[in-house]
C-alpha positions in Angstrom: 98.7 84.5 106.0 96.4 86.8 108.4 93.2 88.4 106.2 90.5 86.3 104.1 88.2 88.9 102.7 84.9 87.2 100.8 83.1 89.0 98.2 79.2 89.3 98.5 78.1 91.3 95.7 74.3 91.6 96.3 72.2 94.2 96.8 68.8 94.8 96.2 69.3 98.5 95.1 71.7 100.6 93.8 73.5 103.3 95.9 73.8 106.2 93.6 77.7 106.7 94.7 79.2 103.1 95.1 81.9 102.0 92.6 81.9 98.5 94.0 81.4 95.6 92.3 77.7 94.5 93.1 74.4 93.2 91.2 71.1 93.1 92.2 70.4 89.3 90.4 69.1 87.8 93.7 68.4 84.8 92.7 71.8 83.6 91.9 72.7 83.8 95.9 73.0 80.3 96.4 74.8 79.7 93.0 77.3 82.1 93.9 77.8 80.7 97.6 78.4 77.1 96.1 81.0 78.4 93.5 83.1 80.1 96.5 82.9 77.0 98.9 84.2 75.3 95.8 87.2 78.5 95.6 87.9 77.8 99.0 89.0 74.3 98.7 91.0 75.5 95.2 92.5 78.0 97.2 93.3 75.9 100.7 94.6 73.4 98.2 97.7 76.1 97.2 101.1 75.5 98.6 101.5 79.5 99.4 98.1 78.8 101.4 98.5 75.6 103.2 98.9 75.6 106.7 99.1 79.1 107.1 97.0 80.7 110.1 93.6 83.3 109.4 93.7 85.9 111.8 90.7 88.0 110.7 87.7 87.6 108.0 85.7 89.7 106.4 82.3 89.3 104.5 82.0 92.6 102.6 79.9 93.2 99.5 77.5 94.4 98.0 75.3 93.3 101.0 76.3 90.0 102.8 73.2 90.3 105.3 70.9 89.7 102.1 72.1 86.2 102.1 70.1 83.9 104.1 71.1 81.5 107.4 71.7 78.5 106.1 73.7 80.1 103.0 75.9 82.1 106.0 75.9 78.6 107.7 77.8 77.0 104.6 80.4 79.3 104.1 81.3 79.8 107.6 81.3 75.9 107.4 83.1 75.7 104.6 85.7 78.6 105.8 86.8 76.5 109.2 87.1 72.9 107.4 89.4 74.7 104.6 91.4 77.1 106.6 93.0 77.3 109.9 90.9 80.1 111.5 92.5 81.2 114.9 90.0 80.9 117.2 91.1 84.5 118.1 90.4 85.6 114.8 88.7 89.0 114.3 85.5 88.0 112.0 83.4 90.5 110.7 80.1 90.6 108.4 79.1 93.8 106.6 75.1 94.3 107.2 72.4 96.8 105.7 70.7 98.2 109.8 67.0 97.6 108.0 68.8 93.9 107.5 69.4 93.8 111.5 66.2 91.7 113.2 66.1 90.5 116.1 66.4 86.9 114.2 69.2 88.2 111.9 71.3 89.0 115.0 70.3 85.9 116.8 72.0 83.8 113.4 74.7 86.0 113.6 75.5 85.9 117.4 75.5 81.3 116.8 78.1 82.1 113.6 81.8 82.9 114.3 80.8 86.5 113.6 82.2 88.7 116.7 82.0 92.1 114.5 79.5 93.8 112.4 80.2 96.8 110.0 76.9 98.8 109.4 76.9 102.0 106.6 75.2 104.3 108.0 76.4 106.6 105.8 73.8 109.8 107.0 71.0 110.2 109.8 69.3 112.7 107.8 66.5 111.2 106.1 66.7 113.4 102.8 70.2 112.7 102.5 68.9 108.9 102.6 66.8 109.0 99.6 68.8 111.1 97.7 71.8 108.1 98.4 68.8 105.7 97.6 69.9 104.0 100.7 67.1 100.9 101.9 67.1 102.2 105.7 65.8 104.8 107.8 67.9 107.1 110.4 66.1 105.0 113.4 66.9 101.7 112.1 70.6 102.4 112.9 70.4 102.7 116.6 67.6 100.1 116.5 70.1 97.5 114.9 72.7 98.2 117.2 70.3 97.9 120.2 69.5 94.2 118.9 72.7 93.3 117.8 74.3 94.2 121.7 70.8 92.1 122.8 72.1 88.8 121.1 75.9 89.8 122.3 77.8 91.1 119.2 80.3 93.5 121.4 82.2 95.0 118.7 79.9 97.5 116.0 81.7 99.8 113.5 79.4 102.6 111.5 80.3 104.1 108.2 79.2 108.1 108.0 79.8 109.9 104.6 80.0 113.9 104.9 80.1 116.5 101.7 77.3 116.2 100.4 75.6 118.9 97.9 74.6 121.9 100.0 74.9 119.9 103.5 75.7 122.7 106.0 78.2 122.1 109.1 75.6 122.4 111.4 73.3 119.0 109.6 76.9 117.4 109.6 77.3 118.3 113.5 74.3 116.4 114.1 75.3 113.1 112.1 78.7 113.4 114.4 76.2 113.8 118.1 73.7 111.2 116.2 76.5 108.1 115.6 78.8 109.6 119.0 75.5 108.9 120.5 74.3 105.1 119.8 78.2 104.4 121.5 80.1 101.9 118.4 83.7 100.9 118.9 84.4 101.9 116.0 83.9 104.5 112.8 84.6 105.1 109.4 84.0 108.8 107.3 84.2 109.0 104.3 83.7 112.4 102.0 81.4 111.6 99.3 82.9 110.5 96.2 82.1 111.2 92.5 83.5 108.0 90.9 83.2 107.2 87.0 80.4 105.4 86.2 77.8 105.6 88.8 74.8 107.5 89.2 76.0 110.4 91.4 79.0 111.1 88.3 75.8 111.1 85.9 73.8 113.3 88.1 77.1 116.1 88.2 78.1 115.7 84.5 74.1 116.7 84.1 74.2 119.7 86.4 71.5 118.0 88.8 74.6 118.2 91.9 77.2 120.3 92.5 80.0 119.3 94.6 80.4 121.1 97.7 83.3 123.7 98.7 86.8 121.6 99.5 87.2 124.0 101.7 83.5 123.4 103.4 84.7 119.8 103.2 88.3 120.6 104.8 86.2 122.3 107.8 84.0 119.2 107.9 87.3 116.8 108.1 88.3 118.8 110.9 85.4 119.1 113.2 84.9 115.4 113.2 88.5 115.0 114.4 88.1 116.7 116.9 84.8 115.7 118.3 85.8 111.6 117.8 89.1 112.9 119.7 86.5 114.0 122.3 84.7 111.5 122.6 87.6 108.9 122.7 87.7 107.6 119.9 91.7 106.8 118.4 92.5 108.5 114.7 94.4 105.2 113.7 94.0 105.5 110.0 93.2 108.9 108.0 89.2 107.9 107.4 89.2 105.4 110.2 88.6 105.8 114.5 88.0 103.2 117.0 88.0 103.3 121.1 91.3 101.7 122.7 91.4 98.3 121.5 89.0 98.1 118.6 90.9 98.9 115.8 90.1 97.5 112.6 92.5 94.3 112.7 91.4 93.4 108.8 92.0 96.4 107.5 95.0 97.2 109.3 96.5 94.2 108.2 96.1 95.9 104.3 97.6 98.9 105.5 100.7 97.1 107.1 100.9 94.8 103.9 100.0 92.0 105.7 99.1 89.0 102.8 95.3 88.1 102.4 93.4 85.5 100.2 90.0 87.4 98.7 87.2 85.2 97.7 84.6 85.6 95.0 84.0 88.1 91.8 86.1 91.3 92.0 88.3 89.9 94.7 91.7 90.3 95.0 94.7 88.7 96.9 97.9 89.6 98.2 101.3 87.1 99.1 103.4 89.4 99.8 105.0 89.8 96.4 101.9 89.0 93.8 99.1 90.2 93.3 95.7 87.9 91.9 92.3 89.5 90.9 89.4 87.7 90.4 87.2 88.7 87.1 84.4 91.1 87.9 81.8 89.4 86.7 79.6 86.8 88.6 78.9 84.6 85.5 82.3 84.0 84.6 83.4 84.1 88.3 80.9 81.0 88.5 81.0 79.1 85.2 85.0 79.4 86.0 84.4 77.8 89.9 82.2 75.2 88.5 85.0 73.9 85.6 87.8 74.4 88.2 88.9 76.8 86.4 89.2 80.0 88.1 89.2 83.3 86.1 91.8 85.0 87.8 94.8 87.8 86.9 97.7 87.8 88.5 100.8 90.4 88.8 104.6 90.0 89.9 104.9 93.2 91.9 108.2 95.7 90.5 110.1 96.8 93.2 108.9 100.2 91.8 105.1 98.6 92.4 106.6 97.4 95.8 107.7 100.4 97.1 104.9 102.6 96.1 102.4 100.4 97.6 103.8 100.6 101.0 104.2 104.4 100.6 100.0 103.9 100.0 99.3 101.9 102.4 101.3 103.1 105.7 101.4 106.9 104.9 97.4 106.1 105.7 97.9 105.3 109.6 99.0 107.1 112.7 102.2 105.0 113.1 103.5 106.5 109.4 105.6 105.4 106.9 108.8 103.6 107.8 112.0 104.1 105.8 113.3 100.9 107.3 111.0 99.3 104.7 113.1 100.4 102.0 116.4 99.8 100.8 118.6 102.9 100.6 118.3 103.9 97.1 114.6 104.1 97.9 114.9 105.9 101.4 116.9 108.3 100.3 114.3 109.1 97.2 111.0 109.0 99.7 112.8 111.3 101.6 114.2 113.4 99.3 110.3 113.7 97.6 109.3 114.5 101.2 111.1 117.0 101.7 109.1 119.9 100.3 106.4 118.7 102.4 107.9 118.6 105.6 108.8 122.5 105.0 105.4 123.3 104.6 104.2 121.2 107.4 102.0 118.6 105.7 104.8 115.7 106.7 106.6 115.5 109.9 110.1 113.5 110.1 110.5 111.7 113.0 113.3 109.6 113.5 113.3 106.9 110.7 109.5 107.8 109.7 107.4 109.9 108.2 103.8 110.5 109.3 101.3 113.4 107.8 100.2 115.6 110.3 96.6 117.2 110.9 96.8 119.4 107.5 98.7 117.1 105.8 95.7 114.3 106.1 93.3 116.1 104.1 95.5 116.7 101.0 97.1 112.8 101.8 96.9 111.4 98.1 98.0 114.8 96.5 101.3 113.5 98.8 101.3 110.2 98.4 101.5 110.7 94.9 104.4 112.4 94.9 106.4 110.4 96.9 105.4 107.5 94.5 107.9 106.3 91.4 106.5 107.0 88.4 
């Protein structure tokens, strides 16, 4: 077992584009916190679970940096008396940068905590409010200016790019602005119009428009090539880090690597099933306190089997191996690929298969062909 991922839905605001699952009821913080230490122990206590080894941990939300110390304090507590955390293990906390004091990164720097993930998402200040975002363009590189003060060495940014009517030349200058504050590691993202949040209401009203996939396409591009500059390593398609700093949690999704998630919305992988927590922090809670935990769980097909792999691998640099498959299933990947290696979006090297710079941006339309159906 290598990845525990722990769910902290809070936020104080809304982002206008996030699809996560979040609330902004504050006050049930510590409530919350008390029904996961009480998941942990259910979850240490399984036989799949026991005495297997954390590698990497990761605190994502929501907003984990809205909880306070001493609620951070129990669940790391609670985390290394229930599990046995390497004491190599890659541990990371997901923070808001107007979150980031000089106290905050003092607490984290005495936690396990050796990385931070910040969103960014934009150093243009319009393009701030109009994501509703809590922070301001210079309370990014001030955040990462305390958190290298208190000794946190390892600092990945999320940007987003697209957005309505954002030229290349305001997109060059979030690629200088987050190449220039020096992070180990990035994530970009194009903005996404997801069912059900604000920005989807906004475009169904006519209030945004969605800009040019081929203005998008160009965008994709440029920031390849300038993180290639500046030495960062294209590992993953939305993903860059400097020589050694590679996401180790992530990766270990993308390699299929099993994982216990914690908390509302949550899910978990063995290696053969699936389990999904219910997305709702009252009955997340109410279920913790009974001991009765409101879970779903699913036997992965080796239909299911195969097609996440081809999901998850076809993302990264090293590809998609056809080793992973029995050959009934090789010989159909291949067979699906084929079309695609003609026109250049897939190469075929030796027993893999790895997109290539134009195949990345049009990666699902691929993946989803080479799937079962």
């Amino acid at each position: 077992m290598s990845g525990l991922y722990i769910h902290i839905p809070f936020c104080k605001s809304r982002c206008v584009y996030c699809d996560f699952y979040s609330t902004t009821s504050m006050s049930l913080r510590q409530r919350y916190v008390d029904a996961l230490c009480r998941e942990m122990k259910l979850r240490g206590a399984e036989r799949e679970v026991r005495g297997e080894r954390i590698e990497t941990a990761y605190l994502g939300g929501g907003t984990p940096s809205q909880l306070s110390e001493d609620q951070l304090r129990q669940l790391f507590s609670h985390m290394y008396q229930v599990f046995d955390v390497s004491s190599k293990a890659e541990v990371t906390i997901e923070c808001n940068p107007d979150d980031v004091t000089d106290e905050f990164a003092r607490v984290l720097a005495s936690l396990p905590v050796n990385r931070v993930s910040m969103g960014a998402q934009t150093f243009s200040p319009e393009r701030l409010r109009f994501l509703r975002r809590r922070h301001t363009a210079e309370q990014v590189p001030q955040a990462v200016e305390r958190l290298r003060k208190a000794g946190i060495g390892n600092i990945s940014v999320d940007l987003m790019y697209g957005f309505p009517n954002e030229t290349m030349e305001e997109w060059e200058r979030d690629i200088q602005s987050v190449v220039g504050i020096n992070v180990e590691h990035l994530s970009a993202y194009a903005l996404q119009y997801e069912e059900g949040t604000l920005l989807y209401k906004m475009l169904e009203r006519g209030e945004v428009s969605e800009v040019d996939e081929e203005v998008s396409r160009a965008m994709y591009y440029r920031l390849i090539d300038a993180l290639s500059e500046a030495r960062f390593e294209h590992y993953e398609i939305s993903n860059w880090g400097k020589p050694g700093f590679h996401s180790r949690h992530n990766s270990s999704y993308w390699n299929q690597t099993p994982y216990i998630g914690l908390g509302a919305a949550a899910h978990s992988f063995d290696g053969k099933n699936r389990q999904w927590n219910v997305a709702d922090i009252m009955q997340y809670m109410e279920g913790m306190e009974k001991g009765e935990p409101c879970a779903e769980h699913e036997l992965l097909t080796p239909d299911n089997h195969y097609n996440e792999i081809v999901m998850t691998a076809l993302r990264t640099s090293n590809g998609l191996s056809l080793e992973k498959f029995s050959p009934e299933y090789a010989d159909y990947c291949l067979h699906q690929a084929q079309r695609y290696i003609v026109d250049g979006l897939l190469k075929h090297v030796g027993h893999c298969l790895r997109l290539t710079r134009e195949g990345l941006f049009v990666s699902d339309m691929i993946m989803a062909e080479l799937m079962k159906v």
